[in-house]
ZAVEXSE-243764 format. One record per residue: x, y, z of N, C-alpha, C in turn. Coordinates in steps of 0.02 Angstrom, whole numbers. Layout:
residues N
VEXZA     n_u     n_v     n_w    ca_u    ca_v    ca_w     c_u     c_v     c_w
VEXZA       X       Y       Z       X       Y       Z       X       Y       Z
...
END
This chain:
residues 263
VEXZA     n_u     n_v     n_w    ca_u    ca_v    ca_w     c_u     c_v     c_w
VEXZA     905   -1057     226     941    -998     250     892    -942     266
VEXZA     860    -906     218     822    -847     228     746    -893     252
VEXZA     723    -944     251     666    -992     283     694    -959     357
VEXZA     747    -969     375     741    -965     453     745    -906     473
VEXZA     776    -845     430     785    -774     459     717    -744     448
VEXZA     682    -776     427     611    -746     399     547    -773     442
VEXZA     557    -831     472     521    -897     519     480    -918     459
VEXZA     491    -927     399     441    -954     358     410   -1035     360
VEXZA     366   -1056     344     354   -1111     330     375   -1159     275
VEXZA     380   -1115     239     386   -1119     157     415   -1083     117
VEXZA     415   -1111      63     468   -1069      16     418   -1037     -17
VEXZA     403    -956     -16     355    -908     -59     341    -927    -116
VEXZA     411    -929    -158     417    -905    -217     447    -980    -250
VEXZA     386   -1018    -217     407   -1092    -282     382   -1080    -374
VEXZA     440   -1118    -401     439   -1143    -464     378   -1210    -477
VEXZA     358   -1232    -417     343   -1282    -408     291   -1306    -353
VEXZA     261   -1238    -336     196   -1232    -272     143   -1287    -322
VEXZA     117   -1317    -259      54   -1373    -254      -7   -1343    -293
VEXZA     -37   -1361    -324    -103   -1323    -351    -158   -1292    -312
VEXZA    -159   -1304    -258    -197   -1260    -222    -180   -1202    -182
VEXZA    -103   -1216    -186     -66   -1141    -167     -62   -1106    -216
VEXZA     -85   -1113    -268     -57   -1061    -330    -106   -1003    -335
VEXZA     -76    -945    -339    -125    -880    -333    -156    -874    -374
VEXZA    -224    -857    -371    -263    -848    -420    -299    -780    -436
VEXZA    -269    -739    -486    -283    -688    -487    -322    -661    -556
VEXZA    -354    -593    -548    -391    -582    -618    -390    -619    -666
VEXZA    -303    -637    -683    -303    -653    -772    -330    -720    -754
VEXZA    -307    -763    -704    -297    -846    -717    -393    -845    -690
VEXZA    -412    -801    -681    -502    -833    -639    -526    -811    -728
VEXZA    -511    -759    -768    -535    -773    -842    -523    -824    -862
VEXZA    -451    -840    -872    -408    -903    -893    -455    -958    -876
VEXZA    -460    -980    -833    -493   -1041    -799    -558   -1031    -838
VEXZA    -606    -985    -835    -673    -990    -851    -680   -1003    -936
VEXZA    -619    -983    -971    -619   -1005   -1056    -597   -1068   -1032
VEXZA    -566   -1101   -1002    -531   -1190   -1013    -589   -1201    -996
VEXZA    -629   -1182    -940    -710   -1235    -913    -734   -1247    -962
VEXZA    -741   -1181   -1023    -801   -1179   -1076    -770   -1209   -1123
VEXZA    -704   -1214   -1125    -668   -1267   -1199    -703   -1332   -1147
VEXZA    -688   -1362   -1107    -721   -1439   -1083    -787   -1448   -1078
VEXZA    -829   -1396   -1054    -907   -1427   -1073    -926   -1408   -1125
VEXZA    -885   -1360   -1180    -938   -1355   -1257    -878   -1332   -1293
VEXZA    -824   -1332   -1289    -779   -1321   -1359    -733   -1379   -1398
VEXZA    -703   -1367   -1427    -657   -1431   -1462    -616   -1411   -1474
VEXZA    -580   -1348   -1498    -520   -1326   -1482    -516   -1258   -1452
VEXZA    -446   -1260   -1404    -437   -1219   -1376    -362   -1175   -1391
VEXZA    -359   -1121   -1381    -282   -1086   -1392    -280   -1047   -1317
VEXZA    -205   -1057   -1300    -188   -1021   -1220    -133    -980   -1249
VEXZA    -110    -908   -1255     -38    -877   -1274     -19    -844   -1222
VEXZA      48    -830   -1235      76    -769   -1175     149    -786   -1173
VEXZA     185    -742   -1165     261    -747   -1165     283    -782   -1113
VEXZA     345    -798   -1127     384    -861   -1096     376    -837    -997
VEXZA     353    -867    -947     360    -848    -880     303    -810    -859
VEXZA     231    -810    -916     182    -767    -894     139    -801    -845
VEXZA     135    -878    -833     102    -904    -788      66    -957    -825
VEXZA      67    -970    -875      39   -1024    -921      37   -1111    -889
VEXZA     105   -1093    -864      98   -1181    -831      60   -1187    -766
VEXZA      69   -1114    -729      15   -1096    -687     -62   -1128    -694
VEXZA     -76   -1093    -742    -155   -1077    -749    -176   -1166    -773
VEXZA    -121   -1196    -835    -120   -1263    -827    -125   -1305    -754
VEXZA     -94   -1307    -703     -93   -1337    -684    -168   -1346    -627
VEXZA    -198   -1260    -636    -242   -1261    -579    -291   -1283    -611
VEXZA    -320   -1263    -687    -374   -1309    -717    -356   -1393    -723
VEXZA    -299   -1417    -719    -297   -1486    -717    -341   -1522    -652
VEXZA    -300   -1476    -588    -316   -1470    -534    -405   -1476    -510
VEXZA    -431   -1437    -535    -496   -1432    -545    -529   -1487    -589
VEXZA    -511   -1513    -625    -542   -1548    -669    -568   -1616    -638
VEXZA    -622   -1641    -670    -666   -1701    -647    -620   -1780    -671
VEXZA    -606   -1814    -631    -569   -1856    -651    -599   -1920    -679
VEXZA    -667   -1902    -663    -726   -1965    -687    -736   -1915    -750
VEXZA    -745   -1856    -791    -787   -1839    -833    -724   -1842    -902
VEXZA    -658   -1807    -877    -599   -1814    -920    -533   -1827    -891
VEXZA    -508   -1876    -945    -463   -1890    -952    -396   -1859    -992
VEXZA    -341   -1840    -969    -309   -1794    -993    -256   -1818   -1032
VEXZA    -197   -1794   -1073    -147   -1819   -1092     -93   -1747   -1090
VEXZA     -60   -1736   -1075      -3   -1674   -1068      68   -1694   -1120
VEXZA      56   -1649   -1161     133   -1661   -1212     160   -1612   -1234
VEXZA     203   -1589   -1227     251   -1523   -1231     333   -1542   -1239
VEXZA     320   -1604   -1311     391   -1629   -1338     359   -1610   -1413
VEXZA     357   -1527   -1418     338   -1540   -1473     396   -1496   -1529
VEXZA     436   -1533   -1527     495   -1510   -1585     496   -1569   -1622
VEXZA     469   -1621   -1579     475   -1694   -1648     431   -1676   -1699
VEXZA     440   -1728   -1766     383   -1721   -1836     330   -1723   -1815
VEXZA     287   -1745   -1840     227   -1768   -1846     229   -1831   -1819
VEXZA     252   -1866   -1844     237   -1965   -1845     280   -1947   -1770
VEXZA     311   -1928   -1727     325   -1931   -1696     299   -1915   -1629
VEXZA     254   -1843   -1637     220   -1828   -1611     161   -1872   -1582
VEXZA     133   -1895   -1606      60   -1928   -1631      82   -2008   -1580
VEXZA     176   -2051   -1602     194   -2088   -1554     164   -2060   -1477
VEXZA     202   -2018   -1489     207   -1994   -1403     163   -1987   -1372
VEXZA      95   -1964   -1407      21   -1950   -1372     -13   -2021   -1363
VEXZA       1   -2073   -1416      -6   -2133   -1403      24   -2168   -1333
VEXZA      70   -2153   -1322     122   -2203   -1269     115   -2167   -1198
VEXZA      73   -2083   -1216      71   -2069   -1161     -13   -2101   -1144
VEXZA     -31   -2105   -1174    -108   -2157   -1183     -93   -2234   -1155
VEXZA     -23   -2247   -1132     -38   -2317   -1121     -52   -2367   -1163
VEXZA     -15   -2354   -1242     -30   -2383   -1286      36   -2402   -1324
VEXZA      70   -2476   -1351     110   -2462   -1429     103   -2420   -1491
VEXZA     128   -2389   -1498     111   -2349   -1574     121   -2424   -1615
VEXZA      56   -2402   -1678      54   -2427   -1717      92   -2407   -1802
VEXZA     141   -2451   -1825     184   -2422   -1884     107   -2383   -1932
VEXZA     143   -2350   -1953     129   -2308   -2017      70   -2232   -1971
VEXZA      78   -2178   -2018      36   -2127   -1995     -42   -2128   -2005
VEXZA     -77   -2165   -2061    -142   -2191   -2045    -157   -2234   -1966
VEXZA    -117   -2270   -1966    -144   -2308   -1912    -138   -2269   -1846
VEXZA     -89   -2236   -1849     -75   -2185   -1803    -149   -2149   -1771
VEXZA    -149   -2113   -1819    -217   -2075   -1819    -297   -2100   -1797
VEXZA    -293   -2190   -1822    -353   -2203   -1810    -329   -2235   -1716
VEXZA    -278   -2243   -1716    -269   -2281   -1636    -286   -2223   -1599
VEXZA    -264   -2189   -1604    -281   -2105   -1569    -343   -2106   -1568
VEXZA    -382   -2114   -1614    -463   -2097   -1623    -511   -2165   -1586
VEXZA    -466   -2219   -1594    -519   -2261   -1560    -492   -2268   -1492
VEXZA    -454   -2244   -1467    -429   -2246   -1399    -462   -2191   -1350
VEXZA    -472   -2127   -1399    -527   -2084   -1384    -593   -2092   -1371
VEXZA    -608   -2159   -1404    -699   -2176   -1431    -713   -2205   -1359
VEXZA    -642   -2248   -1325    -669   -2295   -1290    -650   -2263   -1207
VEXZA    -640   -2220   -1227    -625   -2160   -1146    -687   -2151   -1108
VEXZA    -702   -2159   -1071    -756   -2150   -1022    -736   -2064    -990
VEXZA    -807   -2037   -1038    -816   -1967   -1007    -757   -1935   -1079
VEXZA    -720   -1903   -1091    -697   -1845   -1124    -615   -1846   -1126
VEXZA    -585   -1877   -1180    -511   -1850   -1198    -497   -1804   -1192
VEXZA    -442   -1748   -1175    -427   -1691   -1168    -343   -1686   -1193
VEXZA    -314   -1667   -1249    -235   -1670   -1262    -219   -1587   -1265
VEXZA    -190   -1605   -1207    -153   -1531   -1212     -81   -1539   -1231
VEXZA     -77   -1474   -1283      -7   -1465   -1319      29   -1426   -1298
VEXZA      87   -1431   -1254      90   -1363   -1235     171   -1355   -1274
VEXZA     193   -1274   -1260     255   -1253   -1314     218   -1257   -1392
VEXZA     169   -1255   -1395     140   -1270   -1487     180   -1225   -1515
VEXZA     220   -1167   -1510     253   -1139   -1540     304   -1181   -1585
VEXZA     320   -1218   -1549     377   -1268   -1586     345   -1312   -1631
VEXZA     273   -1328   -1646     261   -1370   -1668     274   -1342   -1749
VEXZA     294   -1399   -1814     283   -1375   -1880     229   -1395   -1920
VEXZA     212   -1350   -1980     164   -1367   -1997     116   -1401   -2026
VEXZA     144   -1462   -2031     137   -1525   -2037      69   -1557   -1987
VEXZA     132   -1555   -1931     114   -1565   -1866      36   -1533   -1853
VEXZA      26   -1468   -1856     -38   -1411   -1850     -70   -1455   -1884
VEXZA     -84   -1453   -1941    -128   -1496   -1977    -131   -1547   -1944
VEXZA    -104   -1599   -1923    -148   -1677   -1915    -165   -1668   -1857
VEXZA    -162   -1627   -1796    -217   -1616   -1750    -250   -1583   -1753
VEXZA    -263   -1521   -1818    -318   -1500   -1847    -371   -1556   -1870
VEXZA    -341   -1621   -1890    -386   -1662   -1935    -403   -1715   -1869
VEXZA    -387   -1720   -1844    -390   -1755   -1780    -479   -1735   -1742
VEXZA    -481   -1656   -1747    -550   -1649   -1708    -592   -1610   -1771
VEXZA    -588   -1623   -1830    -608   -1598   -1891    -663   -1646   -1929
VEXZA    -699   -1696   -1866    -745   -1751   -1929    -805   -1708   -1918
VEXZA    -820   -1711   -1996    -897   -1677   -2036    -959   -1714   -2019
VEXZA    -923   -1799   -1968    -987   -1831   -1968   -1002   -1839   -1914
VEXZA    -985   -1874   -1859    -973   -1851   -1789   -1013   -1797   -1754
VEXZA   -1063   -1796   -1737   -1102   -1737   -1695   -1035   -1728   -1627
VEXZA   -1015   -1773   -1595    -986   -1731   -1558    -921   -1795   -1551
VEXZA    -857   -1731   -1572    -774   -1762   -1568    -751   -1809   -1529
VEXZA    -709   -1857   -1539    -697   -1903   -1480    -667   -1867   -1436
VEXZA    -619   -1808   -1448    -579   -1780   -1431    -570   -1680   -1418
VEXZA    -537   -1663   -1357    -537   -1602   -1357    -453   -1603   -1365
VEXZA    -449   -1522   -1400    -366   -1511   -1400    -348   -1454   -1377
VEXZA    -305   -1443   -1357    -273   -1364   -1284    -221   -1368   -1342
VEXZA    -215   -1304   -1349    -158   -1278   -1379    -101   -1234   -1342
VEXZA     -55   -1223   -1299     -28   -1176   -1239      26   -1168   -1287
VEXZA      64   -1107   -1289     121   -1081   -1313     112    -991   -1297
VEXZA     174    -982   -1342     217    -911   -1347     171    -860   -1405
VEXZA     189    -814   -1386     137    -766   -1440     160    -782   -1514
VEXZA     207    -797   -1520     202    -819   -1604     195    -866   -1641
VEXZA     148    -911   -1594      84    -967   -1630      50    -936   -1644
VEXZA       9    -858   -1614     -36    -847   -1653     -23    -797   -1715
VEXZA      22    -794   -1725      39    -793   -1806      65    -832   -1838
VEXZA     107    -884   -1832      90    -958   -1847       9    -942   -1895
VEXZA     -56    -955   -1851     -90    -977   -1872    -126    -944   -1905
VEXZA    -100    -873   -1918    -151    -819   -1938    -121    -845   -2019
VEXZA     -78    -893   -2018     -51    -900   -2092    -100    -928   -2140
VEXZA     -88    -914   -2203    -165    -932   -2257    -157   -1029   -2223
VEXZA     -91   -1052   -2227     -95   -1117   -2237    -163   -1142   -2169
VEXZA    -153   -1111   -2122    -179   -1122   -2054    -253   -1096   -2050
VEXZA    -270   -1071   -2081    -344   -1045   -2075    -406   -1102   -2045
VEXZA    -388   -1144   -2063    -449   -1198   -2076    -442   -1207   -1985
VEXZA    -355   -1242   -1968    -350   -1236   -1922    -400   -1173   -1869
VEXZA    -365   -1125   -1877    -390   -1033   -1826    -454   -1049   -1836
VEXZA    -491   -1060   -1887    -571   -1068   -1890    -608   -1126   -1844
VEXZA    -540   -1164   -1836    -599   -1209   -1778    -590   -1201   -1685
VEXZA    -526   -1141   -1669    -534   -1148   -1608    -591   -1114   -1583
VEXZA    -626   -1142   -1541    -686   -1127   -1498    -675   -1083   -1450
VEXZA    -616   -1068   -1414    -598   -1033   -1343    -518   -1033   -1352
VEXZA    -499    -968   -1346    -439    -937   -1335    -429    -884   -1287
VEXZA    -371    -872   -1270    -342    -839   -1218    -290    -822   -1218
VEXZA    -272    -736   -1220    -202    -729   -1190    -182    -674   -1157
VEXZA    -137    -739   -1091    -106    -711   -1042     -64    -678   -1031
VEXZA     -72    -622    -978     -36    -546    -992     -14    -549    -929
VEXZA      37    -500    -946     102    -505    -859      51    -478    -809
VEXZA      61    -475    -761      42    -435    -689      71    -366    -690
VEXZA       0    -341    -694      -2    -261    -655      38    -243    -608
VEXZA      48    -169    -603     112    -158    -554      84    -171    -472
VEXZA     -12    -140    -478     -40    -168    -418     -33    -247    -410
VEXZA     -66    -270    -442     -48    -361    -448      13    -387    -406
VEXZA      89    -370    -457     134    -380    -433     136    -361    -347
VEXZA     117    -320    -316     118    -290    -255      91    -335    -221
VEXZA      31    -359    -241     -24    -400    -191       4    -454    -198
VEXZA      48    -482    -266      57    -559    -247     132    -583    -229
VEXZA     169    -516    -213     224    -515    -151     197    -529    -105
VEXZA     151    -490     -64     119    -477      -5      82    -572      14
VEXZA      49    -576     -45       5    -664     -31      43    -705     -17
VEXZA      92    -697     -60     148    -747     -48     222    -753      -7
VEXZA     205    -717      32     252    -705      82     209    -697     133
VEXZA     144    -710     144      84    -717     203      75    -774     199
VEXZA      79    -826     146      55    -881     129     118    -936     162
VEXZA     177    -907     155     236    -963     157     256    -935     254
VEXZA     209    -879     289     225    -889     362     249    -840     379
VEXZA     264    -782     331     283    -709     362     263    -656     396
VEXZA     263    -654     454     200    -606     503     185    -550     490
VEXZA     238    -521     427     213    -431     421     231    -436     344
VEXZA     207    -381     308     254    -343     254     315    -362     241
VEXZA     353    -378     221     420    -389     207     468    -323     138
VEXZA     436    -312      91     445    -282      46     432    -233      66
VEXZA     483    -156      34     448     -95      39     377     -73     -34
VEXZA     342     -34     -13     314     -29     -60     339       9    -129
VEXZA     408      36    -115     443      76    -170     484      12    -210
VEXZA     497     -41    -167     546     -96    -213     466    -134    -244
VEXZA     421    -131    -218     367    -195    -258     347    -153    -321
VEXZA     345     -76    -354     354     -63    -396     417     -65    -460
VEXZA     489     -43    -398     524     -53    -430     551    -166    -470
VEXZA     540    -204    -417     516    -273    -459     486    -267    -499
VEXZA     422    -233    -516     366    -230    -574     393    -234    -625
VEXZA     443    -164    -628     467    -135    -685     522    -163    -713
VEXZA     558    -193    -660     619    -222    -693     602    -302    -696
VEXZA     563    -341    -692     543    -406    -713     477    -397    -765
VEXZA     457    -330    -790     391    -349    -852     327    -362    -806
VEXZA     325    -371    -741     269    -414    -720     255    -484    -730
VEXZA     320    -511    -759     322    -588    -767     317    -617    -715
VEXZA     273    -680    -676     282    -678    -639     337    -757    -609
VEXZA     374    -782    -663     427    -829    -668     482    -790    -649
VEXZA     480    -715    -674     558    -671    -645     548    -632    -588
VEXZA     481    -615    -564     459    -625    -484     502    -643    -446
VEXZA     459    -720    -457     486    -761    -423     563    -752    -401
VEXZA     614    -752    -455     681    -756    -458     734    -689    -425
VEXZA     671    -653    -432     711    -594    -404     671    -579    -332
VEXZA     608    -589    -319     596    -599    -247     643    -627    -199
VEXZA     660    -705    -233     686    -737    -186     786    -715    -181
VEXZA     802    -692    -225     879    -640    -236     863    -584    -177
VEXZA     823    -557    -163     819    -512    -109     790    -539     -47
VEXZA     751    -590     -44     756    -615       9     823    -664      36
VEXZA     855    -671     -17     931    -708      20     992    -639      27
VEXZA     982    -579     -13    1017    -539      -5     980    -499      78
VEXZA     938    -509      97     925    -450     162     952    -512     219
VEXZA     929    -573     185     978    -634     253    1042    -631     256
VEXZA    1083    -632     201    1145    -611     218    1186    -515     249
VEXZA    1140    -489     243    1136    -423     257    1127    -424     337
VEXZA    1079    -475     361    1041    -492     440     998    -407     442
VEXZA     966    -401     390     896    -359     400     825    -389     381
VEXZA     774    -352     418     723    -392     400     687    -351     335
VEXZA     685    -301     311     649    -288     289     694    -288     224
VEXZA     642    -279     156     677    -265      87     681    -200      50
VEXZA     718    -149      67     718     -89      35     751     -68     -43
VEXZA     751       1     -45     800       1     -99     870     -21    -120
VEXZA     903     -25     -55     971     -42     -61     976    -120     -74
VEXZA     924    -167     -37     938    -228     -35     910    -248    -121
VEXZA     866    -215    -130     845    -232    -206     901    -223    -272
VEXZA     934    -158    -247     987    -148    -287    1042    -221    -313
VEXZA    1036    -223    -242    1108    -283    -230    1087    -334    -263
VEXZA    1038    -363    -246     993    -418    -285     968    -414    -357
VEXZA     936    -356    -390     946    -361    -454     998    -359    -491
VEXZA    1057    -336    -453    1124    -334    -510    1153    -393    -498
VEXZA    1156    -422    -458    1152    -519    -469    1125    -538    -514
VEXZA    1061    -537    -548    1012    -566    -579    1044    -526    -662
VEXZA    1077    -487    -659    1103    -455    -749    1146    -493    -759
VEXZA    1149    -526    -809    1204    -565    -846    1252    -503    -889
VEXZA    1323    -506    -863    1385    -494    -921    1369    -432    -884
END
């Protein structure tokens, strides 16, 4: 609908843009440069930031980047199961039967790691959900005293209150071994401005589309998240198509954020 009143190519404001369309701005070019340094010299890593800050983002562009001869990855973000359950899942996403009992568990994980060509990499993501059970045995997982260097690296991605989670006495041992952490913070009100503007240049739009009084007023009323961006970008770009105007002012923003309030 608004693709054609707009002549776009594309849809701006995907949930779901390709990794090389994904914008890369201040936070995610830091972001990226702590994940490089967790893969050539750390062993654990922590990623935080509230729910829609760009986390699966910044995931997906270091995946993106990554050497497919040097590491090998595993992605798991089912983490409300136990422990023994957990530990299944990283197995089976390994291309492997889990083996009964949680010792064996642990060592299939470890020798499945040994025999990886180039570098395991398990990223956890949602760790917020994980319990503490769970924390511990992938604490013990990259925790050998003998081992000069781990079979294994571990990504930790979640919500800001893993890292109090871990600031807990029980967790210390854990917090003491991540090597590289990070956390991701909403977009600036400039930010927000420029990555209206990229992304509405990017998907085929020949001018400006936004006024510059609504790309502040978005700022403010989405946090700088840029998941509610998205959602309310594209609410005003279907509200100025049904309107048949081209541009996005105050009025059309109006109309479009009071769609977006629940009750």
């Amino acid at each position: 609908m608004y693709h054609t009143h707009y002549h776009l190519k594309s849809h701006p404001f995907s949930e779901h843009a390709p990794a090389p369309s994904l914008w890369v701005d201040d936070r995610m070019q830091e972001g990226l440069a702590r994940l490089n340094h967790l893969g050539e010299h750390g062993t654990l890593g922590l990623v935080t930031g509230p729910s829609g800050v760009g986390k699966s983002a910044l995931l997906k562009r270091f995946l993106h980047e990554l050497s497919r001869q040097q590491y090998e990855t595993v992605y798991c973000h089912l983490t409300h199961l136990n422990t023994t359950g957990l530990l299944k899942t990283i197995i089976s996403q390994l291309g492997e039967q889990p083996r009964r009992g949680k010792e064996r568990l642990f060592a299939q994980i470890l020798e499945r790691a040994a025999r990886t060509e180039g570098t395991l990499l398990l990223i956890v993501d949602e760790a917020q959900l994980l319990d503490g059970d769970a924390l511990t045995d992938l604490r013990l997982l990259v925790s050998s005293a003998i081992d000069i260097a781990p079979p294994l690296k571990i990504l930790l991605v979640g919500q800001e209150t893993l890292r109090a989670t871990l600031r807990q006495s029980q967790h210390q041992a854990l917090l003491n071994r991540i090597h590289v952490q990070y956390r991701l913070k909403p977009l600036s009100k400039e930010q927000t401005g420029r990555y209206l503007d990229v992304q509405m240049k990017q998907a085929g739009a020949p001018e400006d589309v936004f006024d510059s009084s609504v790309k502040g007023l978005i700022h403010d009323f989405t946090g700088g998240l840029p998941r509610a961006i998205n959602h309310l970008a594209t609410a005003c770009l279907l509200q100025a198509t049904a309107r048949n105007v081209q541009r996005i002012d105050e009025t059309v923003f109006q109309q479009a954020s009071a769609e977006l309030q629940l009750g």
